[in-house]
N, C-alpha and C positions, 0 to 999 in steps of 0.2 A: 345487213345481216344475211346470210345462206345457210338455205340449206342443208342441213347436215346428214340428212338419211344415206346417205352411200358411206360416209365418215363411220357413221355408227354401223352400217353393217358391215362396214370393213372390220372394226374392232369387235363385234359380236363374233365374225368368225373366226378372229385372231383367240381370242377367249376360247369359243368350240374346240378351236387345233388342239391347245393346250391341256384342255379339260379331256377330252376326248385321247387324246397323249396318254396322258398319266392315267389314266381309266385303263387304258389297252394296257399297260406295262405293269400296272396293280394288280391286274387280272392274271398275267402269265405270271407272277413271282408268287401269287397265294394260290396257283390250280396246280394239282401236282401233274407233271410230264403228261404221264399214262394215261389223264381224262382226255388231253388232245392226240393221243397217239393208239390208245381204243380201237377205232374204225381200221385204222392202219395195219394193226396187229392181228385184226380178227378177219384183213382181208391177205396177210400176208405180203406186205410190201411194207417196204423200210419207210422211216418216219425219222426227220430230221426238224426236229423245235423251227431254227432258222430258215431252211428250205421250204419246208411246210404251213408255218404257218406267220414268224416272224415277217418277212420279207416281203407277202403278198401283203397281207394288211398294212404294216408299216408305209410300205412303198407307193400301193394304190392309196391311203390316204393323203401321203405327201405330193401326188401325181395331182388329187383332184383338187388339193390348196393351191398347188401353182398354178395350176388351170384357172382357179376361179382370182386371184391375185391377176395375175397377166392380162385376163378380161379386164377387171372392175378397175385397173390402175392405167392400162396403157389401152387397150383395143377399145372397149363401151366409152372412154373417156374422147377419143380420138373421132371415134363414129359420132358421135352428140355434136364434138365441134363442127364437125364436117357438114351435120345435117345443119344448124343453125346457120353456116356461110349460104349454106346451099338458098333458104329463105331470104336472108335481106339480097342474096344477089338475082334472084328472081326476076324482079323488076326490071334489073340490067337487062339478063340473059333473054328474057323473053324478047328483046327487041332488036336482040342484037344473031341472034339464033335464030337456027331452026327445029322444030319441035324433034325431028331426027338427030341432027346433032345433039341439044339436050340431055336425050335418051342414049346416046353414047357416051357422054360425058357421066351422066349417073351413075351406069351401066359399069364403066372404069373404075370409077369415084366409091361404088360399092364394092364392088368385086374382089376387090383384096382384101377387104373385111368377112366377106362370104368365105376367102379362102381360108382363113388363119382357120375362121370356126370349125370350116370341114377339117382341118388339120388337126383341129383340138377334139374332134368327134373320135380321128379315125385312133390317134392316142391314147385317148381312153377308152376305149372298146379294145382296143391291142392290149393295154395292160390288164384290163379285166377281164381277156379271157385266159391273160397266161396267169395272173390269182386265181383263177376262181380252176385252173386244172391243177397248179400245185397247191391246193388246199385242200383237194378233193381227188389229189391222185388216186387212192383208196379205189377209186370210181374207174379208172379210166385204164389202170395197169393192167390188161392182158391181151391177149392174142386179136389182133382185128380189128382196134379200135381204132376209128376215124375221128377227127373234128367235125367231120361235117356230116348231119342228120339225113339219110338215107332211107327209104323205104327196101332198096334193096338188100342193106345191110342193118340186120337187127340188133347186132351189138356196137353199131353207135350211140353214143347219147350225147355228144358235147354238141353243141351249134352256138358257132363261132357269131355266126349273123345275128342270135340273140339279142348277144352283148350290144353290138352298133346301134342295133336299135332302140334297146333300151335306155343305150345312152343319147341318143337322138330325142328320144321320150322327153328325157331328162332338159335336157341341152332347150329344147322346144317350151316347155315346159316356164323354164329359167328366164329364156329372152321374150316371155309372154310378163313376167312380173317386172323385168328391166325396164319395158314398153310402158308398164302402166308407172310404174317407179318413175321414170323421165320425164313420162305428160304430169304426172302431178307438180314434181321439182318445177317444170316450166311451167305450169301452171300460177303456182305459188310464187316464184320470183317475180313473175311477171305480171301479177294481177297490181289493178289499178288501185283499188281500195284497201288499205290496211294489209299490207303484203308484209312489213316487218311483225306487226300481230301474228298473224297465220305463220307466219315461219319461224317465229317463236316457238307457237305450239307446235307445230310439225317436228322440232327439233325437240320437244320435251315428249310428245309420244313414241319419236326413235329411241331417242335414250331411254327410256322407261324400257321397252322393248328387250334392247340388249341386256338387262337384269332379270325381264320378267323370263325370258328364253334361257337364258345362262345359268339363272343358281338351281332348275330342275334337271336339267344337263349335267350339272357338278354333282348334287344327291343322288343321282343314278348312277351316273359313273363311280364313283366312291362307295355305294351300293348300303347309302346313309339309310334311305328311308324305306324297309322293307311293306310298308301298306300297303296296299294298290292304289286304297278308296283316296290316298292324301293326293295325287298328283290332278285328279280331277275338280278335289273343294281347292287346289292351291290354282292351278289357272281361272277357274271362275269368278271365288271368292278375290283374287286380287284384282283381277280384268275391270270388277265392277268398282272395288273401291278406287281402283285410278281415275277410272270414267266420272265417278261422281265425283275425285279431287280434280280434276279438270273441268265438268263442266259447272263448279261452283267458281271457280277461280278467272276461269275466263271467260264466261258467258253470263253466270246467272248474277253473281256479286256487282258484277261491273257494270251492270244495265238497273241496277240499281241506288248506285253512286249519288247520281242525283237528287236524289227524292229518299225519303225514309224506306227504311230497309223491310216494315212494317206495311207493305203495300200489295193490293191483289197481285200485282202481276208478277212482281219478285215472289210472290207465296208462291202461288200458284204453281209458276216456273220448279218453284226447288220440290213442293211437294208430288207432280207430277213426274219428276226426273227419281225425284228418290224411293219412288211407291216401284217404276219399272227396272231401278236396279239395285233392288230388295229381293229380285225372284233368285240370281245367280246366293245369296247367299242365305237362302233355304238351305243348300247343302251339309251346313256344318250345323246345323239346329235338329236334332233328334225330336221335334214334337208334331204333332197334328200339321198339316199344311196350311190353315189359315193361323192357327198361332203363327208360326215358324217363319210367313209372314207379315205377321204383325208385329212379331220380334224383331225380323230384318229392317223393317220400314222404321219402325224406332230409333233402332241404332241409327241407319242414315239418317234420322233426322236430327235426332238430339244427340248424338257421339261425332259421329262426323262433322257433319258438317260447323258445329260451331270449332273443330280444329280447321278444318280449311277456310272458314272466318278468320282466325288466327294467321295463318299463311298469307291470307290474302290480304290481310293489315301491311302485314312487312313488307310486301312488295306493293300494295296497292298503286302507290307515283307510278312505279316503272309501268305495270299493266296498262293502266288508265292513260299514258302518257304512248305508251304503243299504239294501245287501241284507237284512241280519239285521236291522235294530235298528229300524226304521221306527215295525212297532207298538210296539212295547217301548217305547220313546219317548214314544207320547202317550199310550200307556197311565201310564206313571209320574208323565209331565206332570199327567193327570186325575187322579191320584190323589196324590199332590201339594198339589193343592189342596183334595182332601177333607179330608186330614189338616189341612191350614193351619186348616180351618173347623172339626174337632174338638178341642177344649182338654181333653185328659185325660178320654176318655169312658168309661174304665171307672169312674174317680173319679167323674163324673157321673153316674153310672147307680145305685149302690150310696146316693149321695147321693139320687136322686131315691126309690126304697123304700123309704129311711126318711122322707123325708119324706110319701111317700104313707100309709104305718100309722099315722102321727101327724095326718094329715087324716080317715083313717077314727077314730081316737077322738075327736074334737076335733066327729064329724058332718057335716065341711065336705066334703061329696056333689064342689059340683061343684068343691071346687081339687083332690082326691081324682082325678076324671077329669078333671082338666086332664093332672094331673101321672103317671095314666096313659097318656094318649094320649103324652106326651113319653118318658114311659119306653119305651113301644111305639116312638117313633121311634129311639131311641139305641138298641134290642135292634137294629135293622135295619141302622143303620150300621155297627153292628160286625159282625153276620154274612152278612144278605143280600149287603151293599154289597162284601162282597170276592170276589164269585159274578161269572160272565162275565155267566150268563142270570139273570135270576129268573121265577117265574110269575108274570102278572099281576097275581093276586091281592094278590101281595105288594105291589108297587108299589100298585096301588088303597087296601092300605089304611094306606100310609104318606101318600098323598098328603089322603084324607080326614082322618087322624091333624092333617096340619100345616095342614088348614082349620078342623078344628075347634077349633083352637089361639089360630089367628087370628081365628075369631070370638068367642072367647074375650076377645079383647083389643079388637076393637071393638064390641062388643055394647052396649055403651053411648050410640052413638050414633046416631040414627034416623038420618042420612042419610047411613050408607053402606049398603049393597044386597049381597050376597054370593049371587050363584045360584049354586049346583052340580048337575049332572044328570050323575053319572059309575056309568056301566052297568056293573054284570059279569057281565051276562050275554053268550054269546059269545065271551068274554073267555078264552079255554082257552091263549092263547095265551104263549113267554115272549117278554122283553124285557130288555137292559143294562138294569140298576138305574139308578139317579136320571137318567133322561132325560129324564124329564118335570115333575118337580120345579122345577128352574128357571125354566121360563116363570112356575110358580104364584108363586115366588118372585119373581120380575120383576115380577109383577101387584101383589102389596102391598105390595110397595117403591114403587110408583111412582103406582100405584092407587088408593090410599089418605089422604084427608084428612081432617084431624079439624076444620076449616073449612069448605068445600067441600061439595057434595051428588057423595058418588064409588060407583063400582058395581063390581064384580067377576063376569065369567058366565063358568063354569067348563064347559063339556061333556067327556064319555069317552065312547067307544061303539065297540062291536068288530065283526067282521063276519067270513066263515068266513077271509078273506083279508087284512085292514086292522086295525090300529088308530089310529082318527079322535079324533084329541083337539083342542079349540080353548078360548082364552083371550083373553076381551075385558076389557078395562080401561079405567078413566080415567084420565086423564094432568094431573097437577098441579106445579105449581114446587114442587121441593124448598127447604126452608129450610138453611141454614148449620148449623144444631144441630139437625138430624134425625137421631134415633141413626141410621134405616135408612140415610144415609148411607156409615156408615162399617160395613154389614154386609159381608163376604165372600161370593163366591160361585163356583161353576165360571162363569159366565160366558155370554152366549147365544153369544160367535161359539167357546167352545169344544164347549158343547154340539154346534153345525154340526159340530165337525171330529171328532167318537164316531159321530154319523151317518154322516156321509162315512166315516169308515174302519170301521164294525160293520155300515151295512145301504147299500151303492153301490146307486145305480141303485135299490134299493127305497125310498126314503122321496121324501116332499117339503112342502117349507116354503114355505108362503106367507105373508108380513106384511105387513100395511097398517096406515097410521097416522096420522091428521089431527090437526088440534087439539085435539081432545077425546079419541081413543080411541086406543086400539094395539090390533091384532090379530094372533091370530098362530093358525094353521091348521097341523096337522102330523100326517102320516098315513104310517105306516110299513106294510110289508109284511114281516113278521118270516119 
């Protein structure tokens, strides 16, 4: 599930255009001529409906929709990508740079973002200042008049430089909520716990948004609701009943699932939420202010909330099944498929010791440490592999265990290549078991030709903060009756999704891949 806040205020402002449209064109077909042409007349300068007044507004409104369209679709979309490459290649660059180059590379890497915006600044500051002089000719028609604000000349009034910077205000303004809009989106995608819950709701309080913003927008423009006093009881009064539709729905109801719904802490919870948002709907209660809230506090308790009771019956699965089960889920998913890949390992295990005492009499050294290094591996499946964490070490020496295994099996041929350079030193660190496993496994499935000249470069290396592991490989047509074919395995886009939910925001992957090689870079922050 994602995020939808940019989606929805894309479509909030596509609604505004429209609303905001037909408001301006409502306006000029019920105002006669002569109220916009007034000033005009009474300063002696002609007045043209379209020149005057059509053309600027129209035009500067359609100017600031493509502005803010061409941002939120193509530039902010573009800059986000950029910056998130910019993070998982970090790791790389830091070791590969220097902290100067870096800073030029940024420097580039930004810059053309920086330009578009100066570009999109000086735009509209151009266009509103030539609206805001033919809207306002009246103003500006007579002998002397400059654009630009003069102490020596007193019949200037226009400054040009106003406008830029207003709209720089603006602009400034804008990429300050973009900034917080993003770190929350990465925030939310990326949090470890209950990330599809939270972006749930994240997506139900956008949407809510674009209605709660839009139908006062619509009543003004249409010039529905002449009160004053309605537009103030209508955003508070509904601000609160959503807030208490939400926090019944998703916090207080759900936390009471388990146990009788008849319990202090569920009381507690709803009558302390619903006493503080009982004050926003004093507004619309004409009495005494502790009635007015004791009337509010009523309603939320005994109106409301048994309807979002009601709500929260019907969806109660989905909720409860978001909130709690998330990890559960891929956890059993991942594990799942370890079992599918294990055939009876404790039967294999007891199998492989006797085979191996019968290699130690037999003198056969190395099928003896083959067939230890495999027993090493099946003791790990069964005990490390049911561990959240394991220490490094562990994993280190399961992964050398299943190289050694596999050069075991091509060692026969001079032209395959198998480097490994996997350090443990540093290495103090823990890590989810088999995370790293599968790339090596992706590499000799895929890596490997018994025709071909094929290479495999294996690195590990840890750091007080990182561990940096990378896997290069050759890439060959598999044949039709290739056992590795038909091997099992968790999967590379599963592995992504143990990262993405055990280490957010700390790891990152980077893969490249041509004709001849695959590569894959992967540095976690445990």
């Amino acid at each position: 599930m994602k995020v939808r806040w940019k989606q929805h205020e894309i479509i909030l402002v596509n609604i505004l255009a429209v609303i905001l449209l037909i408001g301006f064109l409502r306006e000029i077909h019920n105002t006669p001529a002569s109220t916009f042409a007034a000033p005009f007349i009474n300063n002696n300068v002609r007045f043209d409906l379209y020149d005057n007044l059509i053309f600027p507004d129209l035009g500067m409104g359609i100017l600031i929709y493509l502005v803010y369209m061409y941002l939120n679709i193509f530039a902010i979309p573009a800059l986000v990508k950029k910056a998130s490459k910019g993070t998982w290649r970090a790791a790389v660059s830091l070791r590969k740079f220097s902290l100067s180059e870096l800073a030029k590379n940024n420097l580039k890497k930004y810059s053309f973002f920086l330009m578009k915006i100066i570009l999109c600044m000086l735009i509209l500051g151009t266009a509103l200042n030539f609206a805001t002089y033919h809207k306002h000719k009246w103003q500006f028609d007579y002998p002397g008049f400059s654009i630009f604000i003069s102490s020596s000349n007193q019949r200037s009034q226009m400054d040009i430089f106003g406008s830029y910077w207003f709209v720089s205000a603006i602009m400034g303004i804008y990429f300050l909520y973009v900034l917080i809009r993003e770190t929350i989106i990465h925030y939310l995608e990326n949090s470890r716990n209950k990330r599809t819950y939270r972006t749930l709701i994240a997506n139900k309080v956008t949407a809510f948004l674009v209605l709660y913003i839009a139908i006062p927008v619509f009543l003004n423009a249409l010039n529905v609701i002449h009160e004053n006093e309605f537009y103030p009881s209508y955003f508070l009064v509904l601000a609160a009943l959503f807030a208490m539709f939400m926090c019944n729905m998703y916090w207080i109801f759900p936390l009471g699932n388990n146990v009788s719904f008849f319990n202090t802490a569920t009381i507690s919870r709803l009558l302390i939420t619903s006493f503080l948002l009982s004050f926003p709907l004093i507004v619309i209660i004409h009495e005494g202010f502790i009635i007015a809230l004791l009337f509010s506090w009523g309603f939320q308790v005994f109106v409301f909330t048994p309807i979002t009771w009601l709500f929260f019956q019907f969806n109660k699965d989905k909720i409860l099944q978001l909130k709690g089960t998330e990890k559960e889920l891929i956890k059993s998913k991942t594990d799942l498929q370890f079992l599918r890949s294990q055939i009876n390992p404790h039967f294999l295990f007891n199998i492989l010791n006797t085979l191996y005492g019968t290699a130690l009499q037999e003198n056969a050294e190395r099928t003896a440490s083959g067939i230890q290094k495999l027993g090493d591996m099946m003791r790990f499946m069964l005990r490390e592999n049911n561990l959240d964490f394991i220490q490094m070490s562990k994993e280190i020496e399961y992964l050398t265990n299943y190289i050694a295994l596999q050069k075991l099996r091509t060692q026969s041929s001079p032209d395959i290549i198998i480097e490994e350079n996997i350090s443990g030193q540093d290495c103090n660190h823990s890590i989810a078991p088999m995370l790293l496993i599968p790339f090596v496994e992706n590499a000799f499935k895929h890596g490997i030709s018994l025709k071909e000249p094929s290479w495999i470069k294996i690195n590990l290396e840890c750091t007080e903060s990182n561990i940096i592991f990378e896997v290069r490989n050759s890439i060959h047509a598999r044949q039709d009756n290739d056992p590795e074919n038909e091997r099992s395995g968790i999967g590379f886009i599963n592995v992504i999704e143990r990262l993405k939910l055990i280490y957010p925001g700390r790891f990152q992957a980077l893969v490249n891949q041509d004709e001849k090689e695959f590569f894959i870079h992967l540095a976690i922050q445990p």
